[in-house]
C-alpha positions in Angstrom: -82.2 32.1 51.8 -83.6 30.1 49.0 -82.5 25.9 48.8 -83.0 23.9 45.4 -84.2 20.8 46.1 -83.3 18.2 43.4 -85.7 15.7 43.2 -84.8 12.8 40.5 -86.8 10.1 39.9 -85.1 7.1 38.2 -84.9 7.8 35.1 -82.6 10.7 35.9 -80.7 8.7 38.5 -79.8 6.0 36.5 -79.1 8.4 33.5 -76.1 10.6 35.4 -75.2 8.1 36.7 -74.2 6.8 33.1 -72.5 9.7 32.2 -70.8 10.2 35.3 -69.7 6.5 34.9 -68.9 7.0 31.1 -66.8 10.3 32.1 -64.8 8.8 34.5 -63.9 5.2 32.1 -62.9 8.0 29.1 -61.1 10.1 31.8 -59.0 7.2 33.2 -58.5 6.0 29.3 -57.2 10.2 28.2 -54.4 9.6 30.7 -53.6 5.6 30.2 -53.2 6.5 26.8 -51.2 9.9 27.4 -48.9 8.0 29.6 -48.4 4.9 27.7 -47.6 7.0 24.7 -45.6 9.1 27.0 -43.8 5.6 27.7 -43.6 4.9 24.0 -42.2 7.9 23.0 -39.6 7.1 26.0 -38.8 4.1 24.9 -38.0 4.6 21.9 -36.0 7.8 22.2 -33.9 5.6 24.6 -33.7 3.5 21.7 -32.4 6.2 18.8 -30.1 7.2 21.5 -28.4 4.1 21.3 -28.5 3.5 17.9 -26.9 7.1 17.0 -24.2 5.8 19.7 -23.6 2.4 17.5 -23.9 4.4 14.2 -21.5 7.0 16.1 -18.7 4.5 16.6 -19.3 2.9 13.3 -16.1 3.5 10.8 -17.3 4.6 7.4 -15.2 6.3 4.6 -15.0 10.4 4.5 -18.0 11.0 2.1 -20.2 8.3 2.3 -21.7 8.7 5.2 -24.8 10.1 2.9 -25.5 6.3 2.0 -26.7 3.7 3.3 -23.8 1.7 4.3 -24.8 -1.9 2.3 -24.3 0.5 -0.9 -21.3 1.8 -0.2 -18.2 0.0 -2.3 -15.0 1.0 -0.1 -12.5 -0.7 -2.6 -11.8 -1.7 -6.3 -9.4 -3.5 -8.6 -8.1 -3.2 -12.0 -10.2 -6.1 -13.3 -11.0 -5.0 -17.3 -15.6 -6.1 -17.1 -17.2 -6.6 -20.5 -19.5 -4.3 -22.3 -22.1 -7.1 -22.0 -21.9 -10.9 -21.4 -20.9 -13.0 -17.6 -17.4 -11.8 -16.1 -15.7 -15.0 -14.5 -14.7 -13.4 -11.4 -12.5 -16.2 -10.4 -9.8 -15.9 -13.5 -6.9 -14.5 -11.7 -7.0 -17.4 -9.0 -3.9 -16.0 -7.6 -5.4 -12.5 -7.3 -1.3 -10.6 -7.4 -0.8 -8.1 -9.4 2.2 -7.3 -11.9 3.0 -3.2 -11.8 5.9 -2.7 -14.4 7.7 0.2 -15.5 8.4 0.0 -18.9 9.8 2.1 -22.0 10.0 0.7 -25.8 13.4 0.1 -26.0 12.8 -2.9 -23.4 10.1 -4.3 -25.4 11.9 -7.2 -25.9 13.0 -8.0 -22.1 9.0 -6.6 -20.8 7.4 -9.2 -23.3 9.3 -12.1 -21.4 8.2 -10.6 -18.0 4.7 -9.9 -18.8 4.3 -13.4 -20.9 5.3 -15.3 -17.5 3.4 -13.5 -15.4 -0.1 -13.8 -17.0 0.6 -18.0 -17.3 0.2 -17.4 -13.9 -2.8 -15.8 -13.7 -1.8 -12.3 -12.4 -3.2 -9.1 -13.2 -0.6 -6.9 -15.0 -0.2 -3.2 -15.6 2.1 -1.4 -17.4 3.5 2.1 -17.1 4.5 3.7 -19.9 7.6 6.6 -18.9 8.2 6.9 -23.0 4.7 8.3 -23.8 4.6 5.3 -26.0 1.7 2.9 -26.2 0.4 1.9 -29.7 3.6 0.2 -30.6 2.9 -2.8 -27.7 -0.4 -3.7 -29.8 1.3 -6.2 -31.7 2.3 -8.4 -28.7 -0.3 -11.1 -27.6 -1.0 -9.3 -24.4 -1.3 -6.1 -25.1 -5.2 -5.9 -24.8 -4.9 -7.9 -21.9 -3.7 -5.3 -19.7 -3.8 -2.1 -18.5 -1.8 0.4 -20.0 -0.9 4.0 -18.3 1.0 6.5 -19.7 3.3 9.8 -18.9 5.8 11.1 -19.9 9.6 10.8 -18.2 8.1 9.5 -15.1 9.4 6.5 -12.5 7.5 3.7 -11.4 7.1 5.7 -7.6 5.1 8.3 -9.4 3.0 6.0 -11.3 2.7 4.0 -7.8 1.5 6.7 -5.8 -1.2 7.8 -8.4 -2.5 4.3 -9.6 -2.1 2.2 -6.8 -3.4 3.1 -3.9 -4.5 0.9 -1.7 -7.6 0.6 -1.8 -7.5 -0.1 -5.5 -5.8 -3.3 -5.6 -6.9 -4.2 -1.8 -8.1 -7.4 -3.6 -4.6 -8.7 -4.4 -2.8 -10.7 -1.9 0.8 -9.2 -3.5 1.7 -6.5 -5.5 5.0 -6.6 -7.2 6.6 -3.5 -8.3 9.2 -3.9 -10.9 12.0 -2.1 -13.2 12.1 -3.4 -16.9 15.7 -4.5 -17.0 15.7 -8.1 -15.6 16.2 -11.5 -17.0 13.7 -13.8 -15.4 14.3 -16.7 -17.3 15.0 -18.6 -14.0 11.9 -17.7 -12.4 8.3 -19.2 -11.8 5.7 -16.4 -10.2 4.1 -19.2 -8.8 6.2 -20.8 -7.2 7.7 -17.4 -5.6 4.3 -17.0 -4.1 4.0 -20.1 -2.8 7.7 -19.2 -1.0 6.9 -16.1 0.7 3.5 -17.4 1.4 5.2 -20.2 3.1 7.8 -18.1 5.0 5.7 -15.3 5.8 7.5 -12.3 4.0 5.6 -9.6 4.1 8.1 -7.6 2.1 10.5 -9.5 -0.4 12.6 -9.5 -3.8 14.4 -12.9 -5.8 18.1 -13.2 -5.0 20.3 -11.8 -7.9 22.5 -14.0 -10.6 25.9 -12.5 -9.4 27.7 -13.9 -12.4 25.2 -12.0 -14.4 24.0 -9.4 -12.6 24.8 -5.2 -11.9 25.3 -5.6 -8.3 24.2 -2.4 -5.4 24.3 -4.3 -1.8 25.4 -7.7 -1.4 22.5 -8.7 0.3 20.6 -9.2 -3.1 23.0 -11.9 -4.0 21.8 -15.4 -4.5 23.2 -17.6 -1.9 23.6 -21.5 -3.2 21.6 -24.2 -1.2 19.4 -22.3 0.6 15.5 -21.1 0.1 15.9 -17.6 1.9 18.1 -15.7 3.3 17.1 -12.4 5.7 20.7 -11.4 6.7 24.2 -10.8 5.6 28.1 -10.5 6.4 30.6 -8.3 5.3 33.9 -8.2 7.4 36.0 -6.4 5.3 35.7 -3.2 3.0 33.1 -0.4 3.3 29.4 -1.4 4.3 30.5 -4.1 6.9 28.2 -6.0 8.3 29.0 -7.7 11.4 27.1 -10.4 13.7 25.6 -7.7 15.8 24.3 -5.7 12.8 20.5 -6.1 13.0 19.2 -3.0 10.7 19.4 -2.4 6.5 21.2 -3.4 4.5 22.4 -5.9 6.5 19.2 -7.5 7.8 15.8 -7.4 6.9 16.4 -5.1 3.6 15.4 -5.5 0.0 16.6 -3.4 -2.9 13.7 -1.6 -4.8 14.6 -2.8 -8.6 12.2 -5.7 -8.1 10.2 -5.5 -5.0 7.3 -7.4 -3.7 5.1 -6.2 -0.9 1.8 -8.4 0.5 -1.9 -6.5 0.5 -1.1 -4.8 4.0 3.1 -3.9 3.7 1.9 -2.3 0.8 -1.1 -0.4 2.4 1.0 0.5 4.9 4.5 1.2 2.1 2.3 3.8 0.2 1.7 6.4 2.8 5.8 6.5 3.1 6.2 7.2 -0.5 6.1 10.8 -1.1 4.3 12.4 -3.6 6.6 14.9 -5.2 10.1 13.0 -4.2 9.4 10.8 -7.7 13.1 8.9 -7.4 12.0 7.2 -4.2 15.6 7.1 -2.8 16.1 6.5 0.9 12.3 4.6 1.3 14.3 1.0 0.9 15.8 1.6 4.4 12.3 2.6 6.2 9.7 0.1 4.4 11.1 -2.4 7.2 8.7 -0.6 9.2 5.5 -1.8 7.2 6.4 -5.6 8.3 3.5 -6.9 9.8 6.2 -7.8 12.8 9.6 -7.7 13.3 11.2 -6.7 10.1 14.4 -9.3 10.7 12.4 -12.5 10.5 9.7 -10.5 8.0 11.8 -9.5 4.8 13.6 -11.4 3.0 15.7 -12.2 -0.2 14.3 -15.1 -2.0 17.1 -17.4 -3.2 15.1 -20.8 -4.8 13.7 -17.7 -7.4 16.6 -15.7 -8.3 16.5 -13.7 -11.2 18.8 -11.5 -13.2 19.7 -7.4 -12.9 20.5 -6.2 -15.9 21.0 -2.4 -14.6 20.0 -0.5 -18.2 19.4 2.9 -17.3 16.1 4.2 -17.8 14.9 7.6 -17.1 18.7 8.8 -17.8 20.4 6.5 -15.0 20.2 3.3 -12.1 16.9 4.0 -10.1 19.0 3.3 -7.2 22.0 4.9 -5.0 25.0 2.7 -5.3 26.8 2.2 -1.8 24.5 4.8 0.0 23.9 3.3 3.7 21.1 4.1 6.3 24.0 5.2 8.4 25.1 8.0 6.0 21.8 9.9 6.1 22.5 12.0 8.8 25.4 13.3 6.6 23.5 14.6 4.1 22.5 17.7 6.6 26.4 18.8 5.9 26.6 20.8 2.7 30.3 19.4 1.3 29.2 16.2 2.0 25.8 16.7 0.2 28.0 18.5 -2.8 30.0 15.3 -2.7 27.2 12.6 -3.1 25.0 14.5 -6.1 28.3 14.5 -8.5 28.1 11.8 -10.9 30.3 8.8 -9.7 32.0 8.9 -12.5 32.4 10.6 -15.7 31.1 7.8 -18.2 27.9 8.7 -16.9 27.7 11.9 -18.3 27.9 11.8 -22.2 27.2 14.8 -24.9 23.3 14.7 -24.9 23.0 12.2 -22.1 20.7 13.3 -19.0 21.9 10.4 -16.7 24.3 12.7 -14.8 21.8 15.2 -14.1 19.1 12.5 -13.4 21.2 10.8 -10.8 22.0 14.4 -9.4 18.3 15.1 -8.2 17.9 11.1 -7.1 20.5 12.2 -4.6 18.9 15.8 -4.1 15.6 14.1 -3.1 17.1 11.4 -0.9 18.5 14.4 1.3 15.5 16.4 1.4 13.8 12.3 2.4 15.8 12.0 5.1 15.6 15.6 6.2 12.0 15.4 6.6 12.2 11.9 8.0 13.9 13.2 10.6 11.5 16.1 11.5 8.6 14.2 11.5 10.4 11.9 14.0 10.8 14.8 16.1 7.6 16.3 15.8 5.6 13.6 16.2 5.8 13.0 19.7 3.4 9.7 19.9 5.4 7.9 17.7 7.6 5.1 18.5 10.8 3.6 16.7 10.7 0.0 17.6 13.8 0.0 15.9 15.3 2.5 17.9 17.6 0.0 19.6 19.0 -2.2 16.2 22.5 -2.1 15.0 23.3 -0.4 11.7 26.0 -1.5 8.8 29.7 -0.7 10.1 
């Protein structure tokens, strides 16, 4: 058998030993550096992983998750902006908005609302049922506002299309108001300051009852007093007794001149449904969007009172006279139903005159309200009536 002998003199030794040395420093760096970047990469999965879990649980809008979300602008507001020039952004200092349904034939009555309203400070639009527009542009404010237009339509309709929440989620309270009132008694201002002050999420100004077209007594201005949430009725239909705690007899307002804060009205638009355009039986519900207990949160404001005229508009009242909360479950009977969409008396039907037939469907869609009021209830077997336990009108 043959051996090899390696013979190295030093030159040789000291040279593998180098490389040996050099082989084994490169070696031990290949895997320090494999595992620390193993260890990086690690770390900073672990650290994606959490971020996609705090981006998961972020709320953004439906459709803009594709931006960044420092871009994204989740409301707006009927502010008019310049072509060119600065925009004062603090103008309206009140920041309430003004949402009026008007036709021409008020022009007169709708000048002295709007007039008031913008000494205030508010942020007005108008909705035009008459399909007429150009004849405003002689009044002071026309350009001042914002006009909207269509044809034989009620201020529900023009609310649920224009006014959704997120567009006027800058203003602190949106009044929604028929044309036919005489405000002559009555400071915007100081109404604000009111409900501010008593914490009314949903409100209206008493009524003049010397002057005034009348629907539920709770509307009427009561003397010497700032307020009023409640009312009694011992005698005659619609009583109201000390134990009735639910509409119209506490914590109710009628829906001629409404006022709703930012987040009654975020939560009021969602009950207003989209093809019911009359918006009869909603009054009795909206309690519901008090941010709290509707008794101490709604409220008739008597220091602002103003004046219903009740003109018909859109061929009749944009309310039910008399109707109660109570009577809704009625409407499911058919001779009863026949009963309430007559006419309630035969001045309102005239030769040419589409009152009757307007009031007729008012009644038609308060039934088919209440009908599917009543199924969603039902259905929706999460839900609970907090009001479940409250006292109606006798």
């Amino acid at each position: 058998m043959k051996v090899f002998n390696f013979v190295f003199d030093s030159k040789s030794r000291t040279s593998l030993i180098l490389t040996v040395t050099a082989s084994l420093i490169f070696g031990f760096y290949f895997l320090g550096t494999t595992f620390s970047a193993n260890d990086f990469n690690i770390s900073q999965l672990k650290l994606k992983l959490k971020d996609a879990e705090k981006c998961k649980n972020r709320c953004r809008p439906p459709g803009s998750q594709v931006w960044p979300e420092g871009i994204v602008a989740k409301t707006s507001n009927l502010e008019m902006r310049p072509l060119w020039g600065s925009f004062d952004d603090t103008k309206h200092s009140n920041r309430s908005l003004l949402a009026i349904a008007a036709g021409i034939k008020q022009k007169y009555l709708v000048d002295k609302i709007i007039t008031k309203f913008l000494q205030d400070e508010f942020v007005v639009m108008v909705f035009h049922y008459d399909g007429i527009v150009d004849q405003w542009g002689d009044l002071e404010w026309a350009s001042r506002v914002i006009h909207v237009s269509a044809m034989n339509q009620t201020k529900w309709w023009f609310a649920k299309r224009f006014l959704h929440p997120d567009i006027v989620a800058e203003y602190d309270y949106i009044f929604l108001w028929d044309e036919d009132l005489d405000i002559k008694q009555f400071n915007p201002g100081r109404y604000i300051s009111i409900i501010t002050e008593e914490k009314l999420d949903i409100s209206q100004p008493a009524l003049d009852p010397t002057k005034s077209e009348i629907h539920h007594q709770i509307t009427v201005r009561q003397k010497n007093s700032k307020v009023h949430r409640r009312y009694f009725k011992l005698r005659g239909g619609g009583r109201c007794y000390e134990n009735s705690t639910g509409p119209p007899c506490f914590g109710w307002v009628e829906m001629m001149a409404p006022v709703f804060s930012r987040v009654a009205w975020r939560c009021a638009w969602y009950l207003i449904q989209n093809d019911l355009i009359h918006g009869w039986g909603i009054d009795f519900q909206l309690g519901y969007c008090a941010q709290g207990d509707r008794k101490q949160k709604v409220g008739v404001v008597d220091a602002e009172y103003i004046v219903h005229l009740g003109v018909p508009s859109l061929g009749g009242s944009n309310h039910a006279n008399n109707v109660s909360r109570t009577s809704h479950m009625n409407t499911k009977n058919s001779s009863y139903t026949d009963d309430l969409i007559k006419p309630l008396n035969s001045s309102e039907t005239h030769a040419g005159d589409d009152r009757g037939e307007v009031r007729k469907q008012s009644y038609i869609e308060m039934r088919i309200f209440w009908r599917r009021w009543d199924k969603a209830v039902e259905n929706d077997k999460c839900w609970v009536d907090r009001y479940a336990n409250d006292q109606k009108n006798g």
